[in-house]
TORTI-661801 format. One line per 10 residues: their letters; for each residue y, z, x of N, C-alpha, C. Coordinates in pm, 1 decimal, padded with zeros to 6 digits. Atoms other than C-alpha are relative to their C-alpha. Example, Ala and Ser with C-alpha at 12.3 -4.5 7.8 and 13.67 -1.06 7.14 Angstrom:
2
AS> -00119.0/00000.0/00089.0/-00450.0/00780.0/01230.0/00120.0/00000.0/00090.0  -00119.0/-00006.0/-00082.0/-00106.0/00714.0/01367.0/00109.0/00073.0/-00077.0
This chain:
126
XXXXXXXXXX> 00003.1/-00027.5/00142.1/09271.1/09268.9/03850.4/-00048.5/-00125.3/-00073.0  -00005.5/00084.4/00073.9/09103.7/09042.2/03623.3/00078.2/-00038.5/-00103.9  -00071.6/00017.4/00101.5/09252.7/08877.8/03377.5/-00044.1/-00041.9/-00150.9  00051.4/-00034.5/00137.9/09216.8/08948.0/03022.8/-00032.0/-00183.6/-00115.7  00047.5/00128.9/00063.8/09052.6/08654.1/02798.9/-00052.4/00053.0/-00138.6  00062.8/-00046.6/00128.3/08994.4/08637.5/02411.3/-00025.2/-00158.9/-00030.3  00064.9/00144.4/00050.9/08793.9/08377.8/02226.4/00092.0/-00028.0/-00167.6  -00134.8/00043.2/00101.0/09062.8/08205.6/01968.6/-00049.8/-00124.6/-00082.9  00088.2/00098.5/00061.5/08899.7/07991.4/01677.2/00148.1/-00048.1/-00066.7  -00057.2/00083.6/00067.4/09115.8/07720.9/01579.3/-00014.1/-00119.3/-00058.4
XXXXXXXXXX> 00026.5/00135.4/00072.3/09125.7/07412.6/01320.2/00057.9/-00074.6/00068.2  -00132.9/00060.3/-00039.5/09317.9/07191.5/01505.6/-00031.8/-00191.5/-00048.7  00029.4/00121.6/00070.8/09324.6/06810.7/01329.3/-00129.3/00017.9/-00013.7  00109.5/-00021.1/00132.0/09054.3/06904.4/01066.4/-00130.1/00017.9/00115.0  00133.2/-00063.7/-00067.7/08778.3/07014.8/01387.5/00018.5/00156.4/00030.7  00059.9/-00148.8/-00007.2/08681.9/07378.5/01425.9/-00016.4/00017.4/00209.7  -00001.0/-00024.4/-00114.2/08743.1/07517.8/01797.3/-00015.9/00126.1/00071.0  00070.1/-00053.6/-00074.3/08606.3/07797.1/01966.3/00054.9/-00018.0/00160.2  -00085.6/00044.8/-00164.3/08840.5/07835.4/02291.3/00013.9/00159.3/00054.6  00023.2/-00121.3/-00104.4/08807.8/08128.8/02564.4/00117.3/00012.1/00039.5
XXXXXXXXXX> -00135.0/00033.8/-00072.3/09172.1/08167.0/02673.0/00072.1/00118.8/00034.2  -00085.5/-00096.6/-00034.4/09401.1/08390.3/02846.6/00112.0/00071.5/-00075.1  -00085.4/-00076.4/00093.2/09543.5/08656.5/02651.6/00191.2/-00071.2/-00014.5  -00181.3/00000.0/00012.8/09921.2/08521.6/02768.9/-00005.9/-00170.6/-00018.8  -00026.6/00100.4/-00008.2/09845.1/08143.0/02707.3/00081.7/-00026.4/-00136.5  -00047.8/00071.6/00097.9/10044.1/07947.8/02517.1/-00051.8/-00085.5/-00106.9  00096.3/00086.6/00083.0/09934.3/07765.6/02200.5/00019.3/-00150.2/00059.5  -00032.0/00092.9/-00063.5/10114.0/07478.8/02370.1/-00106.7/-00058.1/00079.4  00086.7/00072.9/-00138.3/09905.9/07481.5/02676.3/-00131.2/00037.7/-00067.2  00152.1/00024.7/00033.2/09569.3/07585.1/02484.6/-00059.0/-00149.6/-00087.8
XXXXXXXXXX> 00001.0/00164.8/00069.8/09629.7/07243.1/02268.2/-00008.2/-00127.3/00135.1  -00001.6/00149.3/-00053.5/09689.9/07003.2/02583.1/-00075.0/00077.2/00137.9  00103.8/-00031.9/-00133.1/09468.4/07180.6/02886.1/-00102.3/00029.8/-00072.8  00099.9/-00039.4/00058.1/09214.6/07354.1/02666.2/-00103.6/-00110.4/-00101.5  00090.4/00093.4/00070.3/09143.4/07076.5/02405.1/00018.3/-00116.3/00041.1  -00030.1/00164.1/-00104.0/09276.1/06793.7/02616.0/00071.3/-00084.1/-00038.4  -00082.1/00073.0/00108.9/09522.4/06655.0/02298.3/00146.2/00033.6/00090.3  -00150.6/00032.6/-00060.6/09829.6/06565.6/02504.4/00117.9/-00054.3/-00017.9  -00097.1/00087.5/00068.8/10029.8/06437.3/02243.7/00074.4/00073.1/-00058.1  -00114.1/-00126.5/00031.4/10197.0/06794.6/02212.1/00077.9/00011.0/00153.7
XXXXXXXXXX> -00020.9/00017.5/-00123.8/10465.5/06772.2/02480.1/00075.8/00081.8/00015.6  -00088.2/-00141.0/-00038.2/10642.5/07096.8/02641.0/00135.3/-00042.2/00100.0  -00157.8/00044.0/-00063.7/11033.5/07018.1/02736.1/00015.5/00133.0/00050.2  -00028.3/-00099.2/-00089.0/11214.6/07330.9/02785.4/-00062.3/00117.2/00027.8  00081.4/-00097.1/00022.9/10958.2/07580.4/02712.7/00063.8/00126.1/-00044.5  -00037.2/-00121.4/00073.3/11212.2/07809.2/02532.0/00019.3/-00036.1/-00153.8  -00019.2/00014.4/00107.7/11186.2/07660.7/02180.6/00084.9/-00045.3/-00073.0  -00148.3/00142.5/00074.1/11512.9/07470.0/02172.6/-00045.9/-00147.1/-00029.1  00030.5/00150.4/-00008.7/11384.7/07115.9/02234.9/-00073.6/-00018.7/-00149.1  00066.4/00054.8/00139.2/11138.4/07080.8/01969.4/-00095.9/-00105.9/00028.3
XXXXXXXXXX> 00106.6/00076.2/-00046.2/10911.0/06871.8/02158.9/-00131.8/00024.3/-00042.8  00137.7/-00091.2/00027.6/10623.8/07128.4/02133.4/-00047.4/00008.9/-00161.6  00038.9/-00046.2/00123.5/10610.1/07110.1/01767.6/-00067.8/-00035.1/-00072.5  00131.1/00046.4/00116.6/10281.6/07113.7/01524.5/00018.8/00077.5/-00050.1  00003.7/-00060.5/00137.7/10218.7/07236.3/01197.5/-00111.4/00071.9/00046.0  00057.7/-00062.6/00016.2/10052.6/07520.2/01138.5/-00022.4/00078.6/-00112.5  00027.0/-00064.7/00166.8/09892.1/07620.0/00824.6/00086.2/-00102.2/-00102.1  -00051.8/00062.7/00029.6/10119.4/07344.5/00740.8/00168.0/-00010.1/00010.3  -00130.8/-00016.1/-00021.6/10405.4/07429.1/00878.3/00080.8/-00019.9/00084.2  -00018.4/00038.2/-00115.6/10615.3/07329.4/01157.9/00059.5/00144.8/00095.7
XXXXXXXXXX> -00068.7/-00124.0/-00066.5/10681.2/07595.7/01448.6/-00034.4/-00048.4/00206.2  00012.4/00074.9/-00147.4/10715.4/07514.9/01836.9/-00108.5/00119.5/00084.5  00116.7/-00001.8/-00035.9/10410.3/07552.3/01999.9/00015.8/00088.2/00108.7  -00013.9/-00000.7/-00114.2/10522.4/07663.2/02323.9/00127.3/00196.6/-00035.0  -00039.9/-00132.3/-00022.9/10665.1/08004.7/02213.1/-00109.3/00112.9/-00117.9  00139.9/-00149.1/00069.0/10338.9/08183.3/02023.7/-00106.3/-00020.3/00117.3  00123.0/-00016.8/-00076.4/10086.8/08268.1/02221.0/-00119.9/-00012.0/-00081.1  00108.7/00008.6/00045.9/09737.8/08155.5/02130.4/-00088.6/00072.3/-00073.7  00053.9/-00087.3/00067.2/09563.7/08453.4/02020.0/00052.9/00064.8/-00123.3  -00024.3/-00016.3/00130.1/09832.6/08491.9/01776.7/-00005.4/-00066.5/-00124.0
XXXXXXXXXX> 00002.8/00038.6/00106.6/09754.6/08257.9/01581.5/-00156.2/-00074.7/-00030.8  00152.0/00016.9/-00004.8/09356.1/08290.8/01574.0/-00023.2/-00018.7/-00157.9  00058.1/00044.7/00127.4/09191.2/08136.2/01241.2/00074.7/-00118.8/-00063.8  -00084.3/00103.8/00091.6/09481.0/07889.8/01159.8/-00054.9/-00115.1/00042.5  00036.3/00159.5/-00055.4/09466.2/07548.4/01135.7/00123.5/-00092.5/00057.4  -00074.8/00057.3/-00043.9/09682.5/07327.0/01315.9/00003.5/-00155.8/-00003.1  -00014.5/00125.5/00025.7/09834.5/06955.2/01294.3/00026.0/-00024.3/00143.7  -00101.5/00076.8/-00061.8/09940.4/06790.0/01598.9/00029.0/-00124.8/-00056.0  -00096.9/00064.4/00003.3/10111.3/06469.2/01640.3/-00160.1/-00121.0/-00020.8  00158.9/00073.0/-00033.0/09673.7/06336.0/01724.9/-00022.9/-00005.4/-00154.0
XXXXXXXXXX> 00046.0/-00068.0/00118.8/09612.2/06443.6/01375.5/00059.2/-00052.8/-00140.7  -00106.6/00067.5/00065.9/09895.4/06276.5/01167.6/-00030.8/-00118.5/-00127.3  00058.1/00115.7/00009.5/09730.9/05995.0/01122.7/-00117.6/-00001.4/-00139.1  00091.1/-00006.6/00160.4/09453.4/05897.0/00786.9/-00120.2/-00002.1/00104.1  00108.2/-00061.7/-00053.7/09101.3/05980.7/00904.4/-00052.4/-00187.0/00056.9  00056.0/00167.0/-00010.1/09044.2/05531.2/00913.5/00134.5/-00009.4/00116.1  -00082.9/00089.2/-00091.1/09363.6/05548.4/01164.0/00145.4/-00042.3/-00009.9  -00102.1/00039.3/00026.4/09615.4/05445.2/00955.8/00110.9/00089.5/-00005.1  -00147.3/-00107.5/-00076.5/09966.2/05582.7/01090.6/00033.6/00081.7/-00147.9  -00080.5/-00064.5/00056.6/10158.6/05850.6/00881.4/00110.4/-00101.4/-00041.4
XXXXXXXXXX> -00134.2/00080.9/-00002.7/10419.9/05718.4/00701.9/00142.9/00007.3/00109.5  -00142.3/-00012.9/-00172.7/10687.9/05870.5/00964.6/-00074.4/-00079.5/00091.5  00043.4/00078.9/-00125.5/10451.9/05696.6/01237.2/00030.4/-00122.6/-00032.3  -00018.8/00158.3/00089.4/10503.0/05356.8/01031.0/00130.8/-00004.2/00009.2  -00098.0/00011.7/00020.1/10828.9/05395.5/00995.3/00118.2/-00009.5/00123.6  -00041.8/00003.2/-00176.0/10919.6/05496.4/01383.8/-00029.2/-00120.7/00078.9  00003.2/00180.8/-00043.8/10761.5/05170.0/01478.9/00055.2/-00082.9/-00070.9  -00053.7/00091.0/00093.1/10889.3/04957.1/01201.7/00179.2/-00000.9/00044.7  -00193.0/00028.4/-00016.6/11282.6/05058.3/01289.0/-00001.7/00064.3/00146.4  -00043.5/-00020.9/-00134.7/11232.7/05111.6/01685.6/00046.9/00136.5/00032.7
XXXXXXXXXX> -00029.0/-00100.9/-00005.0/11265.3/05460.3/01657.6/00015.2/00144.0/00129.2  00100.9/-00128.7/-00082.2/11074.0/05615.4/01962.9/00045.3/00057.2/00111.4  -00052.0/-00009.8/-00159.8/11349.4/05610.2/02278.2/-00106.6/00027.4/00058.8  00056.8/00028.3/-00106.9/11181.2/05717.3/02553.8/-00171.9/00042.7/-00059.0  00099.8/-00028.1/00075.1/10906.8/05864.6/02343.5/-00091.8/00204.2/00032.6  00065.5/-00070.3/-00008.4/10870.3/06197.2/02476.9/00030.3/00112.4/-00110.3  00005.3/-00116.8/00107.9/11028.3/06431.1/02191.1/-00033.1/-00065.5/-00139.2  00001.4/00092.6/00143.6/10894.2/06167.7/01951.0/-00150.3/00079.5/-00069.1  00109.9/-00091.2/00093.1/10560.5/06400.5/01850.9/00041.1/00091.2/-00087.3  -00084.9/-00118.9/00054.7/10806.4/06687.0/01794.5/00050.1/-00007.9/-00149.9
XXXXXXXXXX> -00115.6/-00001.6/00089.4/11032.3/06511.9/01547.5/-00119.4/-00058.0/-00093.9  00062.2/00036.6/00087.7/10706.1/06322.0/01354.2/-00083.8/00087.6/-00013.5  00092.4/-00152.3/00056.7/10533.0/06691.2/01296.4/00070.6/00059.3/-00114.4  -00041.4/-00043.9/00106.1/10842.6/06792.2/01149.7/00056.6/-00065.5/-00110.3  -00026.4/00050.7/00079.8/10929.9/06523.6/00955.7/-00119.0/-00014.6/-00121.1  00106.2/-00050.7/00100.7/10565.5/06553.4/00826.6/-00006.6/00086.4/-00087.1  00016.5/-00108.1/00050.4/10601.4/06841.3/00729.4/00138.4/-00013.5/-00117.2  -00103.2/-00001.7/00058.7/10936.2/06772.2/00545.5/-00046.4/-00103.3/-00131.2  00050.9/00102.4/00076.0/10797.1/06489.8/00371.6/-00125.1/00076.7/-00086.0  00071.9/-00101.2/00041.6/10517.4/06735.0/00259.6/00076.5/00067.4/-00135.5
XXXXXX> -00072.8/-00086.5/00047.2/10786.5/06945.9/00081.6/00067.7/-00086.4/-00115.6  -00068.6/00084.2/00069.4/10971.6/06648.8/-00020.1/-00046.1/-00116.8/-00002.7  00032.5/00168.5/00020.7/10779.6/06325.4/-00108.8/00123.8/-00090.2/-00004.2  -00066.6/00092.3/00001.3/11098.7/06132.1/-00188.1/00147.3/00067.8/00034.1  -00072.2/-00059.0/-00035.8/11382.0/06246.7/00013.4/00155.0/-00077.4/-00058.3  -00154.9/00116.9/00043.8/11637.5/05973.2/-00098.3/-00007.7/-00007.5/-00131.3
């Protein structure tokens, strides 16, 4: 039986993508096998951890429980993406280095997507 494939156009950090992918992939795995951005990282793969998490449309949602084709036309943030177009870190990225923030560093994309995104909502949280 072959297996079923749809072509899934996504923004993902402000480029335009055009990706062939298996009806059951994950947006997870079409972000770090498909476009090669490995700075979305999959813990438990049931949506507790929060590792997996980029904005989408501006919003934060864990990556690793939509499937790709559902979310054809959006645009997406990862953790690659964060950043000012010259480089310069996010303020959460500034701020995670500045106070040693990052432990081991692997659910550290997770938590500066959604703090992006919080900061978004709320410029001055204090």
């Amino acid at each position: 039986m072959t297996e079923q494939r749809r072509t899934v156009v996504l923004t993902v950090n402000g480029v335009r993508h055009d990706i062939d992918v298996p009806v059951r992939r994950l947006l997870s795995d079409a972000i770090r096998h498909d476009l090669g951005l490995t700075g979305t990282h999959v813990g438990c793969e049931h949506g507790v951890c929060g590792a997996c998490t980029v904005l989408l449309d501006g919003r934060p949602v864990r990556s690793c429980l939509l499937l790709a084709v559902t979310v054809d036309g959006a645009a997406v943030t990862t953790v690659e993406g964060l950043a000012g177009a010259d480089g310069t870190p996010h303020p959460a990225q500034q701020a995670f280095t500045e106070c040693h923030a990052l432990q081991c560093g692997f659910c550290t994309p997770g938590f500066l997507t959604t703090i992006a995104a919080a900061l978004e909502d709320n410029p001055d949280p204090t």
